[in-house]
C-alpha positions in Angstrom: -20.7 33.2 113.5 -19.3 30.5 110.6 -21.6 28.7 108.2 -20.7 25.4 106.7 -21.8 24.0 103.7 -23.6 20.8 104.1 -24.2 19.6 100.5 -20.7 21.0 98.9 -20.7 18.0 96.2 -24.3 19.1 94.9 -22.9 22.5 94.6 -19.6 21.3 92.5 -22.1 19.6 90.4 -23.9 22.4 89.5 -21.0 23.9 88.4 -19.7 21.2 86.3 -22.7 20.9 84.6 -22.4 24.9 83.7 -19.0 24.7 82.8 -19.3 21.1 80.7 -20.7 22.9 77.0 -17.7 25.5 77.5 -15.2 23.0 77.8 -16.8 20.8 74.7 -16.8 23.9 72.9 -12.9 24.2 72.9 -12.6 20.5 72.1 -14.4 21.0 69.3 -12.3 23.9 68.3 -9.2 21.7 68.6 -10.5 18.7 66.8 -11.5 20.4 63.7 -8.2 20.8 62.5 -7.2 17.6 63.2 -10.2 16.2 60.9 -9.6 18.9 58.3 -5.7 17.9 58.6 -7.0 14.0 57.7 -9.3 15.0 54.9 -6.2 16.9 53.1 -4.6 14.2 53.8 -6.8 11.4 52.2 -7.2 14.2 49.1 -3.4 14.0 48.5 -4.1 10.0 48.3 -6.2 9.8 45.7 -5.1 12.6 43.8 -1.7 10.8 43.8 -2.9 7.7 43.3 -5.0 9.4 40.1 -1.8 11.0 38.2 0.0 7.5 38.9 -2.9 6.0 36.7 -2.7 8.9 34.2 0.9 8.6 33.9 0.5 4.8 33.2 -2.0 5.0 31.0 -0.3 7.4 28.8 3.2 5.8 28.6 3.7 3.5 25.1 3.7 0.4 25.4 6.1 -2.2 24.4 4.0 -4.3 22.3 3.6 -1.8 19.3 7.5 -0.5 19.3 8.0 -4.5 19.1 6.0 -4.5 15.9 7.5 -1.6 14.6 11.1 -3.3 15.1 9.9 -6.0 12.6 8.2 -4.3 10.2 11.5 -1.9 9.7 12.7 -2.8 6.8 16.0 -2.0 8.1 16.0 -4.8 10.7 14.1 -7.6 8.4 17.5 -6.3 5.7 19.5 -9.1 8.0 17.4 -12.6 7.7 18.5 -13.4 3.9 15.9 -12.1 2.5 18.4 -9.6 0.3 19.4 -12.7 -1.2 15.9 -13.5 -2.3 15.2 -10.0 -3.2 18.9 -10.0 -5.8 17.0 -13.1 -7.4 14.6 -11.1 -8.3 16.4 -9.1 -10.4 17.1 -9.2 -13.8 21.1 -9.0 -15.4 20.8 -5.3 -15.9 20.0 -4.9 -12.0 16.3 -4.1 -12.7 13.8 -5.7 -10.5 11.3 -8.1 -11.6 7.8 -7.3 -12.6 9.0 -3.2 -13.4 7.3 -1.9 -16.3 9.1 0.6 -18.3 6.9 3.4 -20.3 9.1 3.4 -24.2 9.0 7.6 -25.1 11.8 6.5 -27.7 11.0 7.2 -31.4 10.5 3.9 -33.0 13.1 4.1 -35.8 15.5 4.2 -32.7 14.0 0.8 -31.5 14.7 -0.5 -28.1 17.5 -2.0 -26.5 17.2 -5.0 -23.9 19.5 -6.8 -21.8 19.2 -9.4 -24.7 19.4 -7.6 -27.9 17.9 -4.5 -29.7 14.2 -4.4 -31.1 13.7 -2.2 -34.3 11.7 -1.2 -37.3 12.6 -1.7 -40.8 11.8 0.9 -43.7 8.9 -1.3 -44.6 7.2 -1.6 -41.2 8.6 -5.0 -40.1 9.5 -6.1 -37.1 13.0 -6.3 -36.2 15.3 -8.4 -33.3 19.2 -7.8 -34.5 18.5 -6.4 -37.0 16.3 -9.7 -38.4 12.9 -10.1 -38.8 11.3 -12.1 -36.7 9.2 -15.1 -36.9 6.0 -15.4 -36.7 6.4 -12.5 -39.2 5.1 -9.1 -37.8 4.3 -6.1 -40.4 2.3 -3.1 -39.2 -0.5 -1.6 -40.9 0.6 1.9 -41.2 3.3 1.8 -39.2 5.0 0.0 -35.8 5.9 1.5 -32.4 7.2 0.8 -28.7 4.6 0.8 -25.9 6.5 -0.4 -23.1 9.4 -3.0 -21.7 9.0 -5.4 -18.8 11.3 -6.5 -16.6 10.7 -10.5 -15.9 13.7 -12.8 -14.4 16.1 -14.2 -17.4 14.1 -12.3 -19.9 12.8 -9.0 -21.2 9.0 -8.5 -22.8 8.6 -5.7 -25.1 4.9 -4.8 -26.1 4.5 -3.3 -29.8 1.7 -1.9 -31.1 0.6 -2.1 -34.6 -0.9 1.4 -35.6 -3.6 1.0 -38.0 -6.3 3.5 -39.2 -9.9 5.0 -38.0 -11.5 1.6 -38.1 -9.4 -0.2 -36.1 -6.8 2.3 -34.1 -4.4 -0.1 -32.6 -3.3 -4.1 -32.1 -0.5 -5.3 -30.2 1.7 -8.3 -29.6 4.5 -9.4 -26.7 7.8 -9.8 -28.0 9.4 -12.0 -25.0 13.8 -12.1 -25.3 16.4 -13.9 -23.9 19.6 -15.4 -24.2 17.5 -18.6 -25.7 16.2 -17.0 -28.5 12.8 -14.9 -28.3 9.3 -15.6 -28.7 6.3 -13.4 -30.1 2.8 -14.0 -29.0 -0.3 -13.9 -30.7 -1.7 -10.8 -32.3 -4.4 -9.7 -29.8 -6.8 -6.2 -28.7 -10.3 -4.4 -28.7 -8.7 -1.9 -31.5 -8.2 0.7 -28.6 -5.3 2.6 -28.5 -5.6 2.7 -24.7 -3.3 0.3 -23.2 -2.7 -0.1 -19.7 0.4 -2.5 -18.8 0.8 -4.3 -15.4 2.7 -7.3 -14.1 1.6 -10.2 -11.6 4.6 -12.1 -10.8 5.8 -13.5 -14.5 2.4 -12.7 -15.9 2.0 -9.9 -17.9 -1.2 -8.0 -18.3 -2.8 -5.3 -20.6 -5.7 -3.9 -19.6 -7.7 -1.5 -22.3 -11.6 -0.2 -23.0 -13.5 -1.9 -25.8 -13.5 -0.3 -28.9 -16.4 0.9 -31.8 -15.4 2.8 -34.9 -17.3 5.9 -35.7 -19.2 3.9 -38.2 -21.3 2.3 -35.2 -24.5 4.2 -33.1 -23.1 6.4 -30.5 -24.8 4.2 -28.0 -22.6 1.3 -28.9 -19.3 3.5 -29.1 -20.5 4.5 -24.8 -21.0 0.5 -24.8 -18.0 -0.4 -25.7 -16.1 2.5 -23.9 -17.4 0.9 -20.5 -16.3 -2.4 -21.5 -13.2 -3.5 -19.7 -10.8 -6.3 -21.2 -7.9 -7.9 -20.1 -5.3 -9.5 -22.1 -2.7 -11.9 -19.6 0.1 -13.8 -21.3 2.4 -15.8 -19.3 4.9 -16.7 -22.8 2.9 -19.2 -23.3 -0.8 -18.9 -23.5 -2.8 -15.9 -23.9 -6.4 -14.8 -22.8 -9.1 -12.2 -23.3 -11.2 -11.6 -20.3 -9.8 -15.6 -19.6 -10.7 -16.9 -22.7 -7.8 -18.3 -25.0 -7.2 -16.2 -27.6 -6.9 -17.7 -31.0 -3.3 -18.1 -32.5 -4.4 -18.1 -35.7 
């Protein structure tokens, strides 16, 4: 005797529906990768895209290796300046504005571009060999200080040695191939003389003085007291006051 089924859809239902986590299951399984494969994927991306920004971020840029073009000296050497700059010099090839310390004894006197500075036996002042005019005698004696270079001239600063009282004084002897000229006498009395240039201006800066005679809290006074001395060949100033020529 057979038996048919009469409901065989119901059953093949009822075995899909059994079978349907199974089979999700292995898609699962199968798609993991897949998302795992996209993940790596999207890492690589930004990680690349992360060193490109690191790597443009630290390259130089052009601007500052423009700048340093045109501050080189080298490369400015070519736009006439050199011209300017051979101006500036004076006949013995010495730039402008150079101070020059004098170590020289002063009975060897000092030679410029324009003649020869000296002392004579009796403590005058000496240009050739001539004394010069204003006349210029030193107390105890006469020396060198330093020489400036200046365009078409020379300046020679002498100092006139005296004793405890009043230590030093000083005076510019400015030469050239027009003659010379000697400024007025000037100074605290320190023997502490500081010479500087700013453009033809020449300047000696020094502390004030006070002789031993004085209180000890004047001498610290006058130690702390700066003064400046500019002459320009022309006029001369203490702390920018004109200074007497008498």
């Amino acid at each position: 005797m057979k038996f048919t089924r009469k409901h065989p859809a119901f059953v093949d239902y009822l075995y899909l529906v059994a079978a349907l986590p199974l089979v999700l299951a292995a898609c699962s399984k199968h798609a993991q990768p897949a998302a795992d494969m996209a993940q790596v994927g999207s890492a690589s991306v930004v990680q690349g895209s992360t060193a490109a920004l690191n790597e443009s971020t630290s390259a130089p840029s052009a601007a500052p290796a423009s700048v340093q073009a045109v501050s080189d000296p080298g490369a400015a050497s070519g736009n006439g300046n050199a011209g300017a700059d051979a101006q500036e010099a004076d006949e013995s090839g010495t730039a402008a504005g150079t101070v020059m310390k004098i170590d020289t004894p002063s009975a060897d006197g000092v030679t410029t571009p324009f003649g020869k500075l000296s002392v004579s036996v009796d403590n005058v002042l000496l240009l050739n060999g001539k004394p010069v005019n204003p006349h210029f005698e030193g107390n105890n004696s006469l020396s060198f200080v330093a020489q400036v270079a200046l365009k078409n001239h020379r300046a020679v600063l002498v100092q006139n040695n005296g004793g405890a009282a009043c230590p030093a004084s000083y005076r510019w002897v400015m030469v050239s191939d027009g003659g010379y000229i000697v400024s007025p006498e000037f100074g605290s009395c320190s023997d502490l003389a500081k010479v500087s240039t700013v453009s033809e201006t020449l300047v000696v800066t020094m502390p004030g003085f006070a002789g031993d005679s004085e209180p000890a809290a004047e001498r610290k006074r006058a130690a702390r007291t700066r003064m400046i001395y500019v002459y320009d060949g022309k006029t001369l100033t203490e702390n920018g006051k004109p200074v007497s020529t008498q």
